[in-house]
CHARMM internal coordinates of N, CA and C (Angstrom, degrees):
IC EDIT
DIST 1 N 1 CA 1.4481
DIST 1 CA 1 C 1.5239
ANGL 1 N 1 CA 1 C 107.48
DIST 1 C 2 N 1.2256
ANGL 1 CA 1 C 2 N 124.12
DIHE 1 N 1 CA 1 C 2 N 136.99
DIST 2 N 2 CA 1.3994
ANGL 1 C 2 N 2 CA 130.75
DIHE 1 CA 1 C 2 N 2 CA -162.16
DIST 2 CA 2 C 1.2990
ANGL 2 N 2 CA 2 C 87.76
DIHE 1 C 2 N 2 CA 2 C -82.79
DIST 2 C 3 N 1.6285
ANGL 2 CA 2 C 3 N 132.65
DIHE 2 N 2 CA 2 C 3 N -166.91
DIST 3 N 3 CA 1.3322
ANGL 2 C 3 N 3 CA 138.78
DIHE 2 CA 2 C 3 N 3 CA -144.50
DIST 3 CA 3 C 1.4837
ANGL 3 N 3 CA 3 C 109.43
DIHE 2 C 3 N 3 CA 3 C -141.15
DIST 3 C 4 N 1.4690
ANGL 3 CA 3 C 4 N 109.78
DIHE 3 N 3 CA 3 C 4 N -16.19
DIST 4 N 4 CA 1.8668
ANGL 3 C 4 N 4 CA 119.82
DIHE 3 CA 3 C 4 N 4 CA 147.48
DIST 4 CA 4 C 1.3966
ANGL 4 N 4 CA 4 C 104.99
DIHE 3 C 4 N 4 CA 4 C -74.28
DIST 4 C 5 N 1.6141
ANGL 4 CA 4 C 5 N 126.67
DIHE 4 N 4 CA 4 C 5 N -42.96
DIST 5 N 5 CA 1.9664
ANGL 4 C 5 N 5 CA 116.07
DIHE 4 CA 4 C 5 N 5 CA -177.03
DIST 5 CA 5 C 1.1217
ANGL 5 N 5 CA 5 C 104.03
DIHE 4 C 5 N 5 CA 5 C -59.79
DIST 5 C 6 N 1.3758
ANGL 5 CA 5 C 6 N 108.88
DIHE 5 N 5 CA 5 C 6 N -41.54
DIST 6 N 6 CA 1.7694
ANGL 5 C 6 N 6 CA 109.79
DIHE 5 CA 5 C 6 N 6 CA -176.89
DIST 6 CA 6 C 1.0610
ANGL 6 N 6 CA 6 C 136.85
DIHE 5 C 6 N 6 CA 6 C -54.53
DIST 6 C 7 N 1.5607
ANGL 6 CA 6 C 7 N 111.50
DIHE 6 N 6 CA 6 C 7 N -34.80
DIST 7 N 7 CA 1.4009
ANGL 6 C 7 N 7 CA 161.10
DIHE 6 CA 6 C 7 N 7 CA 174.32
DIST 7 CA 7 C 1.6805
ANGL 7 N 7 CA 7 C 92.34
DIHE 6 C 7 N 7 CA 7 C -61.54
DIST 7 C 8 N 1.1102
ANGL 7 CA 7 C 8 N 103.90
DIHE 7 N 7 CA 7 C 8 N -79.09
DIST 8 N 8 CA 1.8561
ANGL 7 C 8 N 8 CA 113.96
DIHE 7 CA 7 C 8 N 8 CA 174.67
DIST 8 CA 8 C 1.3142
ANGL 8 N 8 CA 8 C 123.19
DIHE 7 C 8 N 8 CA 8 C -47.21
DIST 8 C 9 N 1.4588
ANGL 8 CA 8 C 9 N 120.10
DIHE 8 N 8 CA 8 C 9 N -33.01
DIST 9 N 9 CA 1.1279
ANGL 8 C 9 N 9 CA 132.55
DIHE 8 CA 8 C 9 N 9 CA -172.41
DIST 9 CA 9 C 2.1562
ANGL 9 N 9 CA 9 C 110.14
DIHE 8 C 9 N 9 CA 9 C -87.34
DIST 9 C 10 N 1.0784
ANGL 9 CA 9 C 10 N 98.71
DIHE 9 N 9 CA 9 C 10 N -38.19
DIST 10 N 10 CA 1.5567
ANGL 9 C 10 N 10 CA 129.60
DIHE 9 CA 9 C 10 N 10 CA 168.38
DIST 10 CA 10 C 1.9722
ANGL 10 N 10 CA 10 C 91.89
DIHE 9 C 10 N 10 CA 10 C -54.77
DIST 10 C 11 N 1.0962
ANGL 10 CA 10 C 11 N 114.89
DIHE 10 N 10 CA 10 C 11 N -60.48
DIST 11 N 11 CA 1.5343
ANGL 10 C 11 N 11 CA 124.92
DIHE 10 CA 10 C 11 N 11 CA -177.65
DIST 11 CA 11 C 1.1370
ANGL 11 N 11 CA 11 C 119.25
DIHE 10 C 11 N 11 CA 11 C -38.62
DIST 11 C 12 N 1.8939
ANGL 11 CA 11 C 12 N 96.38
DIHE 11 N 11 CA 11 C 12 N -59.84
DIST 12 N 12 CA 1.6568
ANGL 11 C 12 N 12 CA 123.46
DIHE 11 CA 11 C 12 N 12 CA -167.29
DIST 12 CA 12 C 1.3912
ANGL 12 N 12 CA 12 C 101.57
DIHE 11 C 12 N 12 CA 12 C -63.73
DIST 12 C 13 N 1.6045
ANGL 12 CA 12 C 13 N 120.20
DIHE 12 N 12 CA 12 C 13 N -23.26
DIST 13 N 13 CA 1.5987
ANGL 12 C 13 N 13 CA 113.99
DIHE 12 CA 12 C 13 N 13 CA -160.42
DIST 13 CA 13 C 1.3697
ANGL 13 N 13 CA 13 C 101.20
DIHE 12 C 13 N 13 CA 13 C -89.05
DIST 13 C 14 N 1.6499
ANGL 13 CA 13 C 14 N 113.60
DIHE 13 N 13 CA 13 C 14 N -35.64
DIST 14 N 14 CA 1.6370
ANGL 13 C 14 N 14 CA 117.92
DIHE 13 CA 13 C 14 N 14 CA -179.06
DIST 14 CA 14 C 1.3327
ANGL 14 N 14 CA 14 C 101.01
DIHE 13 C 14 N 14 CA 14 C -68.37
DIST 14 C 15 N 1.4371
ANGL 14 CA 14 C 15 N 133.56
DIHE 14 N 14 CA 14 C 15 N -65.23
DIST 15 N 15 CA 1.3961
ANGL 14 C 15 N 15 CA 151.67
DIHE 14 CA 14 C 15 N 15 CA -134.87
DIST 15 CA 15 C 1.8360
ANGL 15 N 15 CA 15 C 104.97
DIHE 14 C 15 N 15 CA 15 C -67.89
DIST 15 C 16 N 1.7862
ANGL 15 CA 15 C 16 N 88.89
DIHE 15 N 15 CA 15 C 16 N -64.84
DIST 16 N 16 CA 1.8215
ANGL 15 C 16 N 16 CA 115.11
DIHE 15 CA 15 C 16 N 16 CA 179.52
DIST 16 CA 16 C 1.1817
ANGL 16 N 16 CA 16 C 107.40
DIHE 15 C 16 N 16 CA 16 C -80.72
DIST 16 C 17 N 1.1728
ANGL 16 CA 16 C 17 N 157.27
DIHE 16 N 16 CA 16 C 17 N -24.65
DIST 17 N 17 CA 1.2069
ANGL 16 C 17 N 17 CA 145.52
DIHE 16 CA 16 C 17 N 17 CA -144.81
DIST 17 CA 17 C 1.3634
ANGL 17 N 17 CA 17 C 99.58
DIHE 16 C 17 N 17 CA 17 C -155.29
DIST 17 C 18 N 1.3408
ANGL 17 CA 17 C 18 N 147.71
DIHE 17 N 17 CA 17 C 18 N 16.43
DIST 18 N 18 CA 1.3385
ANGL 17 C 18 N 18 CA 162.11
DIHE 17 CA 17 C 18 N 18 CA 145.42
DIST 18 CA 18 C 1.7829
ANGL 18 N 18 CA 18 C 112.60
DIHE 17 C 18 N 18 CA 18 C 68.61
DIST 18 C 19 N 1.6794
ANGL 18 CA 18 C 19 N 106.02
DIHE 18 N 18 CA 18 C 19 N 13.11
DIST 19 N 19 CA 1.5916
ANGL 18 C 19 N 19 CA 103.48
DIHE 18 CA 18 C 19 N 19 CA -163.10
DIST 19 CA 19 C 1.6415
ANGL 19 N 19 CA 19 C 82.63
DIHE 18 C 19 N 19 CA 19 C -72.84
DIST 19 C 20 N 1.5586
ANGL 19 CA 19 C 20 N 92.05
DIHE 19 N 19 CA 19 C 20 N -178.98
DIST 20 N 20 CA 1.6863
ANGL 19 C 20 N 20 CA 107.99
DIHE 19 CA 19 C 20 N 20 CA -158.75
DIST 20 CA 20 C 1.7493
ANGL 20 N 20 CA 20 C 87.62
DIHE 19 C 20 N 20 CA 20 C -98.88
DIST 20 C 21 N 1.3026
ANGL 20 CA 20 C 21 N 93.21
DIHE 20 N 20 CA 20 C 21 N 167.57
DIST 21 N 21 CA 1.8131
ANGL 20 C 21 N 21 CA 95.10
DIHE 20 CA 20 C 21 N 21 CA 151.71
DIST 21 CA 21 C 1.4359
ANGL 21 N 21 CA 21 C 114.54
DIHE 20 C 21 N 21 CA 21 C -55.76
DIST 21 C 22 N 1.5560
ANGL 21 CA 21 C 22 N 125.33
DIHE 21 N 21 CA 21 C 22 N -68.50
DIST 22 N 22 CA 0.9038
ANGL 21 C 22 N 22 CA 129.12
DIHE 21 CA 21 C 22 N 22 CA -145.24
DIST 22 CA 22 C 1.9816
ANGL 22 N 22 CA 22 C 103.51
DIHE 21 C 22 N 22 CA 22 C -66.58
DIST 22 C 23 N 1.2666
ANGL 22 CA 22 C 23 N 119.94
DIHE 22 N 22 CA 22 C 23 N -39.33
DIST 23 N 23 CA 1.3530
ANGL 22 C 23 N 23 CA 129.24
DIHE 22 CA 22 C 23 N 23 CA 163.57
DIST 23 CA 23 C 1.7272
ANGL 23 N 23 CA 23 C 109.47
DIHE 22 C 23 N 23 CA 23 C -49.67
DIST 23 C 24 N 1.2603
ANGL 23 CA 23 C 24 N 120.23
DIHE 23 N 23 CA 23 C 24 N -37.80
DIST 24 N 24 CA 1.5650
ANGL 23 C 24 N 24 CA 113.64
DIHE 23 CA 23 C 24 N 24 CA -177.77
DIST 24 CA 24 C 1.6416
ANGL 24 N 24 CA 24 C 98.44
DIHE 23 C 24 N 24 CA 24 C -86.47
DIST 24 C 25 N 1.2062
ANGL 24 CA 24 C 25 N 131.31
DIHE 24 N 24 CA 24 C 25 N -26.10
DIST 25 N 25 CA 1.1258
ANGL 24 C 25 N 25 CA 130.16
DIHE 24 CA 24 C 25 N 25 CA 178.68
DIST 25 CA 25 C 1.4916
ANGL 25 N 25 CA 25 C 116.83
DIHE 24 C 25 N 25 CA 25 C -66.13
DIST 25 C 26 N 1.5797
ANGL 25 CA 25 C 26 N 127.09
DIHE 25 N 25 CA 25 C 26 N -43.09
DIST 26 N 26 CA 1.0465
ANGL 25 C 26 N 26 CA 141.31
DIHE 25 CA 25 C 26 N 26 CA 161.11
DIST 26 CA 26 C 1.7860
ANGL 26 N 26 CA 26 C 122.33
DIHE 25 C 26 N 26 CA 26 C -31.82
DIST 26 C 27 N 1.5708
ANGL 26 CA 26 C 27 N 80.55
DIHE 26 N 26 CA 26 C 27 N -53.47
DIST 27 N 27 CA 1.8555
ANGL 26 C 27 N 27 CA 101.29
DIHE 26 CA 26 C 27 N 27 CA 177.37
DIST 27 CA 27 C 1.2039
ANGL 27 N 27 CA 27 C 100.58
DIHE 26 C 27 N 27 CA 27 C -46.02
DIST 27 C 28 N 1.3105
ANGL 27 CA 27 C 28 N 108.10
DIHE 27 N 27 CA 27 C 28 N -63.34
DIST 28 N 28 CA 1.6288
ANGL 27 C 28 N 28 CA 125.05
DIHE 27 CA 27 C 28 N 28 CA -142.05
DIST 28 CA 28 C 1.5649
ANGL 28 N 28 CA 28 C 96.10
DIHE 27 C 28 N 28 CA 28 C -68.32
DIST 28 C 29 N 1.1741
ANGL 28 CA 28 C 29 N 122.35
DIHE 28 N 28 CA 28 C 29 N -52.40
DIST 29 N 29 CA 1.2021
ANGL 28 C 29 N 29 CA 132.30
DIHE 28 CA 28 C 29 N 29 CA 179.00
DIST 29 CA 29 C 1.4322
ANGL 29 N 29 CA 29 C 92.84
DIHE 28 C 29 N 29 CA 29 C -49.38
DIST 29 C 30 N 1.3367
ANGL 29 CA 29 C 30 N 140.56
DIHE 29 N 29 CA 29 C 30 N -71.80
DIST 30 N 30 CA 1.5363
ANGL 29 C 30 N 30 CA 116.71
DIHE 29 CA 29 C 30 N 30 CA -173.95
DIST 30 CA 30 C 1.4165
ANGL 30 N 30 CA 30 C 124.36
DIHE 29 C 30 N 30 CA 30 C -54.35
DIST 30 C 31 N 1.3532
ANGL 30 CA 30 C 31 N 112.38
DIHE 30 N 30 CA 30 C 31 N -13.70
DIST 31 N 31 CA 1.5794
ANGL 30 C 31 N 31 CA 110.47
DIHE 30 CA 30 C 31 N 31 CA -156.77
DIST 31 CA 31 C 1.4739
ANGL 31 N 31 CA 31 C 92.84
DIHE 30 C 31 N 31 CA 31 C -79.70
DIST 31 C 32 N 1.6781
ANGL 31 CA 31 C 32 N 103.03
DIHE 31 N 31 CA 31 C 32 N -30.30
DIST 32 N 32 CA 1.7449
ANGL 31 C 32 N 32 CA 112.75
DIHE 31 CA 31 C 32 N 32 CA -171.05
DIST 32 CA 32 C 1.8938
ANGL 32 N 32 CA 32 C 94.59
DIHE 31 C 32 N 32 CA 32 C -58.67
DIST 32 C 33 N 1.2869
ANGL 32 CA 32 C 33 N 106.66
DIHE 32 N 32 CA 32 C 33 N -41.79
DIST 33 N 33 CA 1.7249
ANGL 32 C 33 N 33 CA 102.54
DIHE 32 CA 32 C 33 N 33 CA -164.92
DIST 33 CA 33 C 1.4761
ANGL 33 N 33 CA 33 C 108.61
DIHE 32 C 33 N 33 CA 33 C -72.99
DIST 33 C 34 N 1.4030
ANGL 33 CA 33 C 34 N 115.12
DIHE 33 N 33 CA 33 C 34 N -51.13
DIST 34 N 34 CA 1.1511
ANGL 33 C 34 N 34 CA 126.73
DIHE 33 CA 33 C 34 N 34 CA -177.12
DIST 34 CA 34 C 1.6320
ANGL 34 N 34 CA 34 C 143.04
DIHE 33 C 34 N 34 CA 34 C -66.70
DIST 34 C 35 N 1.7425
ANGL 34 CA 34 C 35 N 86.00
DIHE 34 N 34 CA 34 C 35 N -33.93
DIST 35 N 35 CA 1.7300
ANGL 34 C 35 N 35 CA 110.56
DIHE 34 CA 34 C 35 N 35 CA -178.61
DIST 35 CA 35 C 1.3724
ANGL 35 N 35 CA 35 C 100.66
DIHE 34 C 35 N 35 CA 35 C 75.34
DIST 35 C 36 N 1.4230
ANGL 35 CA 35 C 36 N 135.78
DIHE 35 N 35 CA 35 C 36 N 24.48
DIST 36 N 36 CA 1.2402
ANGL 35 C 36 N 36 CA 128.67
DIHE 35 CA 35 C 36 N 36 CA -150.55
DIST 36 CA 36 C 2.1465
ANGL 36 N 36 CA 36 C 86.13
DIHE 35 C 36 N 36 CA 36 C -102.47
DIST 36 C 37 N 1.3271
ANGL 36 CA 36 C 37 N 108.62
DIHE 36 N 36 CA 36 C 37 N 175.37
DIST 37 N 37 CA 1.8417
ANGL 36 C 37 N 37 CA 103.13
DIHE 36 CA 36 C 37 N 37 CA -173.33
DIST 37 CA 37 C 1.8142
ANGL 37 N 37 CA 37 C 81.04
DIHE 36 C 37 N 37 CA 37 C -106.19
DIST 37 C 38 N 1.3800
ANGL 37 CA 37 C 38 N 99.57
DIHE 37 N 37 CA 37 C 38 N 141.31
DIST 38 N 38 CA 0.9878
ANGL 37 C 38 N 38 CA 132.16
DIHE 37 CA 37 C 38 N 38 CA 170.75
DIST 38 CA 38 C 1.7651
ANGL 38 N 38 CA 38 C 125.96
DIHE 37 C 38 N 38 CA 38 C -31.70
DIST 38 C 39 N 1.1460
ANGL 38 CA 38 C 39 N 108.81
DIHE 38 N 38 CA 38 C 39 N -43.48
DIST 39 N 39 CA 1.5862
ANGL 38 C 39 N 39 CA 116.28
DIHE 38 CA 38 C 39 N 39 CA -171.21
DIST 39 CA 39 C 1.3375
ANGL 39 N 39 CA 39 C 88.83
DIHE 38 C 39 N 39 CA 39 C -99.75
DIST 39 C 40 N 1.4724
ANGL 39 CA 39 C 40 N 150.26
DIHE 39 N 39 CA 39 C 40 N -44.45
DIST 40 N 40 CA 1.4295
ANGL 39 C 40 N 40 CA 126.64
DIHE 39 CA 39 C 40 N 40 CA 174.62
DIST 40 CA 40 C 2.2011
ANGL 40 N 40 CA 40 C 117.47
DIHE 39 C 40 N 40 CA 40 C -42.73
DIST 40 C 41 N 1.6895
ANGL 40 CA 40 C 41 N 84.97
DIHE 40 N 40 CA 40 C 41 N -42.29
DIST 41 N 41 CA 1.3068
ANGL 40 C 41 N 41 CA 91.80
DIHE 40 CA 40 C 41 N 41 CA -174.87
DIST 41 CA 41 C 1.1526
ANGL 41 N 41 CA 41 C 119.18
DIHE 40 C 41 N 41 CA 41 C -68.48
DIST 41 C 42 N 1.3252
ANGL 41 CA 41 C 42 N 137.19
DIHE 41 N 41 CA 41 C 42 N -20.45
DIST 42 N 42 CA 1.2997
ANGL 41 C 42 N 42 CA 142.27
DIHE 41 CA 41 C 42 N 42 CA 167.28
DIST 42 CA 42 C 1.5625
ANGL 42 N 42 CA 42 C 104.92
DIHE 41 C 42 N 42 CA 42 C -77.41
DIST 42 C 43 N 1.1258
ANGL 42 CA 42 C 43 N 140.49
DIHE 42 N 42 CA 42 C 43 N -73.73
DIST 43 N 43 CA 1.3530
ANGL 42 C 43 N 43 CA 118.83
DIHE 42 CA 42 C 43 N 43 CA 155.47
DIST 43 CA 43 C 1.2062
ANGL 43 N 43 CA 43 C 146.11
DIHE 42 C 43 N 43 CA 43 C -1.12
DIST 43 C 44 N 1.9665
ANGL 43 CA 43 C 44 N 112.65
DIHE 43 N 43 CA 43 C 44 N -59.04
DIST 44 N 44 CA 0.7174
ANGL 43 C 44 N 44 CA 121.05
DIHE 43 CA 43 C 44 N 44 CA 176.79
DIST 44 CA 44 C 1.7655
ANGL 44 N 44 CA 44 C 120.88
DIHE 43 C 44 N 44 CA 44 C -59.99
DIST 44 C 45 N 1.3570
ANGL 44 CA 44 C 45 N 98.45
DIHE 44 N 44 CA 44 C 45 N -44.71
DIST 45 N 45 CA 1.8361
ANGL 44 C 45 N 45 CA 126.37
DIHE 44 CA 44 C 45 N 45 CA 163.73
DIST 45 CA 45 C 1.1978
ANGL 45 N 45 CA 45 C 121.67
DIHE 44 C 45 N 45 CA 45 C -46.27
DIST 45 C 46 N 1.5699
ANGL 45 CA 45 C 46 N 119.16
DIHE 45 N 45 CA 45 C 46 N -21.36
DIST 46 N 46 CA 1.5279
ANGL 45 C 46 N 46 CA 132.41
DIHE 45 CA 45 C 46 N 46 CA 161.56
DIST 46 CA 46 C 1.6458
ANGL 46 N 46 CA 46 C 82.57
DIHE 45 C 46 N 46 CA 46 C 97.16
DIST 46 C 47 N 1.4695
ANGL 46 CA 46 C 47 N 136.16
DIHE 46 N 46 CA 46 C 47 N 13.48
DIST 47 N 47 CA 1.4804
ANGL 46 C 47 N 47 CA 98.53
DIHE 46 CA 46 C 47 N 47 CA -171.10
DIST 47 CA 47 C 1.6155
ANGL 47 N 47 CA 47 C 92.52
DIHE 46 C 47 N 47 CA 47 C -100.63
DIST 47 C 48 N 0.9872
ANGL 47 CA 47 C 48 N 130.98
DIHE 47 N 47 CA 47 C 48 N 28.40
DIST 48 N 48 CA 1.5245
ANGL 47 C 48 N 48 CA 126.09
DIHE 47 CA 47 C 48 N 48 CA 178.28
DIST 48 CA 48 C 1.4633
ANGL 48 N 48 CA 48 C 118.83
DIHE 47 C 48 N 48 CA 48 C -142.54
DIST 48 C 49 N 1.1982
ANGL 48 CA 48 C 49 N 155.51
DIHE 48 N 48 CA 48 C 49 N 116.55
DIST 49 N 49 CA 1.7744
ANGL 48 C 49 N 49 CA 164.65
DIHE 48 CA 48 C 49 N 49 CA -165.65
DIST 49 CA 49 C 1.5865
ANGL 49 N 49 CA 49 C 84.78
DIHE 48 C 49 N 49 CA 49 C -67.29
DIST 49 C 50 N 1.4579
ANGL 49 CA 49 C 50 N 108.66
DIHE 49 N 49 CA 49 C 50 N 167.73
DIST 50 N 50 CA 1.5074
ANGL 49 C 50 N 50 CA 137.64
DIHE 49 CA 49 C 50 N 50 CA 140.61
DIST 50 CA 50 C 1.4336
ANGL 50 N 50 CA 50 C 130.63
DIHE 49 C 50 N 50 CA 50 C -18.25
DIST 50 C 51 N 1.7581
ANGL 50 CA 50 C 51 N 84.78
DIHE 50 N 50 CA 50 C 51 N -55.04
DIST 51 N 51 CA 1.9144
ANGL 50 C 51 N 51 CA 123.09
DIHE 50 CA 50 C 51 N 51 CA -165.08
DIST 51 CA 51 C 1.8227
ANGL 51 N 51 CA 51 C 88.55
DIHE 50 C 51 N 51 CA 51 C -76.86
DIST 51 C 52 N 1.0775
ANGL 51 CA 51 C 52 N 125.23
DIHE 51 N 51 CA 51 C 52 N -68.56
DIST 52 N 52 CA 1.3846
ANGL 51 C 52 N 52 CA 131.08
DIHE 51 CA 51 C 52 N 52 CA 178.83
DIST 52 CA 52 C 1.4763
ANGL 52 N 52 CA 52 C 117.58
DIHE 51 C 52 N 52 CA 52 C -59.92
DIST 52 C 53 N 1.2641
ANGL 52 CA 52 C 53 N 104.95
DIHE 52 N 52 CA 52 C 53 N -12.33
DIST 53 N 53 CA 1.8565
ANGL 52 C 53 N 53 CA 94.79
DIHE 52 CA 52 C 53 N 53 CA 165.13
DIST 53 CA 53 C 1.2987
ANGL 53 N 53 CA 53 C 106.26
DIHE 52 C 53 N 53 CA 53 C -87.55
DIST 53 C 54 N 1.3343
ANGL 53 CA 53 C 54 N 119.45
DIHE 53 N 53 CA 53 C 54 N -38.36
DIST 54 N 54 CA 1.4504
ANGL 53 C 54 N 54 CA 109.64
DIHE 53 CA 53 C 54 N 54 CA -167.55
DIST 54 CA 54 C 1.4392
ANGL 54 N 54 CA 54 C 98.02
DIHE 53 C 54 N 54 CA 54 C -93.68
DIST 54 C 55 N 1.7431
ANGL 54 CA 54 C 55 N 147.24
DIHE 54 N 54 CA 54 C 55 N 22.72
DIST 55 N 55 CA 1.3657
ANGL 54 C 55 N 55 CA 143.77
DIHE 54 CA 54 C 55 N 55 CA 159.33
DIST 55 CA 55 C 1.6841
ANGL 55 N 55 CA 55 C 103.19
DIHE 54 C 55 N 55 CA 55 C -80.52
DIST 55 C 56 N 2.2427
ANGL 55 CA 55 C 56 N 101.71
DIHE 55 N 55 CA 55 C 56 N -39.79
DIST 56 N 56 CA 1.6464
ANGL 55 C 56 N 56 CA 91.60
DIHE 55 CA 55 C 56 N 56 CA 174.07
DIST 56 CA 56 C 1.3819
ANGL 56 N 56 CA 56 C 113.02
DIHE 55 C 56 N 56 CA 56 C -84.53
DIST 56 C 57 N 1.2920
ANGL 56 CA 56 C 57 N 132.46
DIHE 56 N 56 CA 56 C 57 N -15.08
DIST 57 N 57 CA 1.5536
ANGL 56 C 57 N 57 CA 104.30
DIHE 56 CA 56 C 57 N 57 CA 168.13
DIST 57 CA 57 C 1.1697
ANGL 57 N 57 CA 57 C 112.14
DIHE 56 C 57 N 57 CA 57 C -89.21
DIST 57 C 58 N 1.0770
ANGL 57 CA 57 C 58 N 109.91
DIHE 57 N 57 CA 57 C 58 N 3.15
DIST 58 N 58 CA 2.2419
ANGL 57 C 58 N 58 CA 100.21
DIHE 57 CA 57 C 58 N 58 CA 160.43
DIST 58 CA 58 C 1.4431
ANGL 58 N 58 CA 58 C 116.25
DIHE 57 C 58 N 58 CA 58 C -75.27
DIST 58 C 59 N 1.5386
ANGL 58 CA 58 C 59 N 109.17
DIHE 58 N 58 CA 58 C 59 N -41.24
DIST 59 N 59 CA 1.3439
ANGL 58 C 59 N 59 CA 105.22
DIHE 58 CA 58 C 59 N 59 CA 170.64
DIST 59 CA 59 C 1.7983
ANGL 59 N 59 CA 59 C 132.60
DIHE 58 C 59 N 59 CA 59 C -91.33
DIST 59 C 60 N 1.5315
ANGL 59 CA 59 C 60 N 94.04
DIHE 59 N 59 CA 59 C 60 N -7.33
DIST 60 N 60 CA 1.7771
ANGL 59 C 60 N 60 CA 98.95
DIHE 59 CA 59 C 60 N 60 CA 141.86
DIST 60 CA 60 C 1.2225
ANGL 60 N 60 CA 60 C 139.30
DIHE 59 C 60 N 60 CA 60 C -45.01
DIST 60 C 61 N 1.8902
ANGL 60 CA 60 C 61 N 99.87
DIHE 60 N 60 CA 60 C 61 N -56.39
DIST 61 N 61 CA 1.2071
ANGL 60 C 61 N 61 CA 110.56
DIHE 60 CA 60 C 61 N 61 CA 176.50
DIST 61 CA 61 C 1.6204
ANGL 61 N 61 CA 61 C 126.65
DIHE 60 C 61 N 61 CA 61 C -74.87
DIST 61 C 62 N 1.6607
ANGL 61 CA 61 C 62 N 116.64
DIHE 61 N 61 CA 61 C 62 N -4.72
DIST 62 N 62 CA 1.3874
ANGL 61 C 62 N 62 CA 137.57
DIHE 61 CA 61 C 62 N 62 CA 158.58
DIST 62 CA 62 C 1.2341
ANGL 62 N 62 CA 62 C 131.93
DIHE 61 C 62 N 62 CA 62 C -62.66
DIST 62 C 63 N 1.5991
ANGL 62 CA 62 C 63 N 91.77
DIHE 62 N 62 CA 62 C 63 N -26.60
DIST 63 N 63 CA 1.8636
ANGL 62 C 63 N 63 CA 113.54
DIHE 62 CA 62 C 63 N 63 CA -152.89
DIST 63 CA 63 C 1.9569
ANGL 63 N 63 CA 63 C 97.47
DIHE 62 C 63 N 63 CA 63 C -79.00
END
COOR INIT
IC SEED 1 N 1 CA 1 C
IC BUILD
């Protein structure tokens, strides 16, 4: 993913889905440890529903 989608995608999570910075920051910080993809890890963290995983891989698959 280029680093403007990311950028956009970083947006979609604050903007659409109301998580905080500091909650996407958390992720990210594991994804760095783990290599794990981003929207599982928020899930997994409880900060994201079912309904909101499959809103970001709809707009993955848009991106």
């Amino acid at each position: 993913m280029s680093s403007t989608t990311y950028a956009h995608f970083l947006r979609f999570l604050e903007e659409e889905l109301s998580l905080s910075h500091d909650s996407i920051a958390i992720a990210q910080k594991s994804v760095e440890q783990t290599q794990g993809p981003l929207p599982m890890l928020l899930w997994q963290y409880g900060l994201i529903n079912l309904k909101e995983l499959d809103r970001i891989y709809d707009w993955l698959e848009q991106a």
